[in-house]
VOBA-1610 file (N, C-alpha, C; in pm, whole numbers, padded with zeros to 5 digits, always signed):
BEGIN
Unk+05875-13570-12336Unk+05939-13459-12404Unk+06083-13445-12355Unk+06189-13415-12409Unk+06306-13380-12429Unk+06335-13284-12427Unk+06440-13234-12318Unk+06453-13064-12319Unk+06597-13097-12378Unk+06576-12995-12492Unk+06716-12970-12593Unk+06802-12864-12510Unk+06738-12793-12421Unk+06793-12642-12407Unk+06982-12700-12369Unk+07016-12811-12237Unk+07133-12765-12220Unk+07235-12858-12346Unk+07166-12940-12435Unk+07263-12948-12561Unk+07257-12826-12644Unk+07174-12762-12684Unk+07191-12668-12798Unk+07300-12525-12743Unk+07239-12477-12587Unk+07336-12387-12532Unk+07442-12448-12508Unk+07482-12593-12482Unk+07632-12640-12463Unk+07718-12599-12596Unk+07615-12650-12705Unk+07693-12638-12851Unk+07758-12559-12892Unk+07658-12459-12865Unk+07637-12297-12883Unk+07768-12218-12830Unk+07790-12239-12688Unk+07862-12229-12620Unk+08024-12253-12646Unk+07998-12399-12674Unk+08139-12469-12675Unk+08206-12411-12830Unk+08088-12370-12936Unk+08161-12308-13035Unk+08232-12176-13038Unk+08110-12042-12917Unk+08158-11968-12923Unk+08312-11962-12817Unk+08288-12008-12787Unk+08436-11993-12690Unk+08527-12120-12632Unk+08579-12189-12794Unk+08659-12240-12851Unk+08801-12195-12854Unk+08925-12152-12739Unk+08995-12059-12737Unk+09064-12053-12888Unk+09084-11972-12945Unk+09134-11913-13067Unk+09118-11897-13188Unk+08923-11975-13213Unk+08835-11936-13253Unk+08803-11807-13337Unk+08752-11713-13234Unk+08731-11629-13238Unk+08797-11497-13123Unk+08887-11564-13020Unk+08935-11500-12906Unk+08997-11589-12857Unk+09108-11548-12816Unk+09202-11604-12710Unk+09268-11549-12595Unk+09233-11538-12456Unk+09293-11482-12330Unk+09299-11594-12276Unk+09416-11583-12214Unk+09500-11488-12249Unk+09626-11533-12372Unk+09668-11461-12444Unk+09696-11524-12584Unk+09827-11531-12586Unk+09899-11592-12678Unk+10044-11626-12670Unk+10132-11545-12683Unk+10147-11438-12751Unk+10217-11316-12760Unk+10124-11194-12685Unk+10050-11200-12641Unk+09953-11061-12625Unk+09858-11139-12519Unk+09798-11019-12469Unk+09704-11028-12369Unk+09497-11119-12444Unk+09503-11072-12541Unk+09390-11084-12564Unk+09438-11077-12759Unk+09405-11207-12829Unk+09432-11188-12970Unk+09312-11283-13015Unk+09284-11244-13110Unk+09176-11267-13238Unk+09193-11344-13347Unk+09142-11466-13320Unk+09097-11522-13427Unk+09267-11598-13470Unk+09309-11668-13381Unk+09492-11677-13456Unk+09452-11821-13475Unk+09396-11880-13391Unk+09312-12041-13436Unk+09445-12106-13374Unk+09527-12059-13266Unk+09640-12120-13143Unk+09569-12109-13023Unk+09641-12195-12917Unk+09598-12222-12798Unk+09692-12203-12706Unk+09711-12200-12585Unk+09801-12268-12445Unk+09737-12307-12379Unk+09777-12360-12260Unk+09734-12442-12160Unk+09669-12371-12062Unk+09666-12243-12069Unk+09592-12120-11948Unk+09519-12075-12025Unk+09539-12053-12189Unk+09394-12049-12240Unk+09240-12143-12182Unk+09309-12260-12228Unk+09244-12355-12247Unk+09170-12353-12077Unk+09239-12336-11992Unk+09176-12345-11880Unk+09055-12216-11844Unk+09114-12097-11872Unk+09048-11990-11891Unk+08917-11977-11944Unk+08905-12045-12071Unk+08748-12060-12170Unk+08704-12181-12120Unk+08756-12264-12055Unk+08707-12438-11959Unk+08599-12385-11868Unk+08695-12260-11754Unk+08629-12166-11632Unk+08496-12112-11671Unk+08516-11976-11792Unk+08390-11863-11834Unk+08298-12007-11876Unk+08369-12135-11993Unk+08192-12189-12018Unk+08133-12271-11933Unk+08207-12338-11872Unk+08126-12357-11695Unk+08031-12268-11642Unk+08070-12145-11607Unk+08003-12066-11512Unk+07892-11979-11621Unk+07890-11962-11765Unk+07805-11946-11837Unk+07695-11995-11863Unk+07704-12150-11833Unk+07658-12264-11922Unk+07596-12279-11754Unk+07621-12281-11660Unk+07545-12275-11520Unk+07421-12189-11487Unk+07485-12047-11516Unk+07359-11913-11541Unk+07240-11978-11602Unk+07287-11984-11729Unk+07209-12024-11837Unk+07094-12114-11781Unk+07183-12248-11756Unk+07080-12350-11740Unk+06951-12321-11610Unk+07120-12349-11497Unk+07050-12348-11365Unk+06971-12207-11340Unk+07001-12098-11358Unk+06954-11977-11247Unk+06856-11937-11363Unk+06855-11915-11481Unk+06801-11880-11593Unk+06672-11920-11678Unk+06692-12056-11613Unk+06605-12170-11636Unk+06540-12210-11842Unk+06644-12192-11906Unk+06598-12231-12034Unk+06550-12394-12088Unk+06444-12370-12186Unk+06388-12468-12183Unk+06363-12468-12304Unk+06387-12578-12367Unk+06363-12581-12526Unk+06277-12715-12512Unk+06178-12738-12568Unk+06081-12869-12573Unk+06073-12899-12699Unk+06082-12985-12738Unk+05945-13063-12888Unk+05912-13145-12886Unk+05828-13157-12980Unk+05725-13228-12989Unk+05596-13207-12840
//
């Protein structure tokens, strides 16, 4: 059996916090902007950091487990 859990939460993950997506901090004119679908380089590091340490919870301390078959 195949545990899907840390591809589907990576996916999951990597879509929701895609910097400028849906959010960008810290953002190019402003502290925090929505949805402008721009980036910088401290963004980019910023949403690199939170889905690391998200995607860690998740897996490691949280222990999700998706099976089939």
């Amino acid at each position: 059996m195949l545990d899907w859990a840390p591809i589907l939460v990576g996916l999951m993950l990597f879509i929701i916090l895609s910097p400028g997506l849906l959010f960008q901090f810290p953002g190019n004119s402003r502290r925090l902007e929505f949805g402008n679908l721009g980036t910088n380089g401290l963004a980019v590091l910023f949403h690199t950091v939170v889905f690391f340490v998200v995607f860690t919870i998740l897996i490691l301390a949280v222990q999700i487990h998706i099976y089939t078959g």
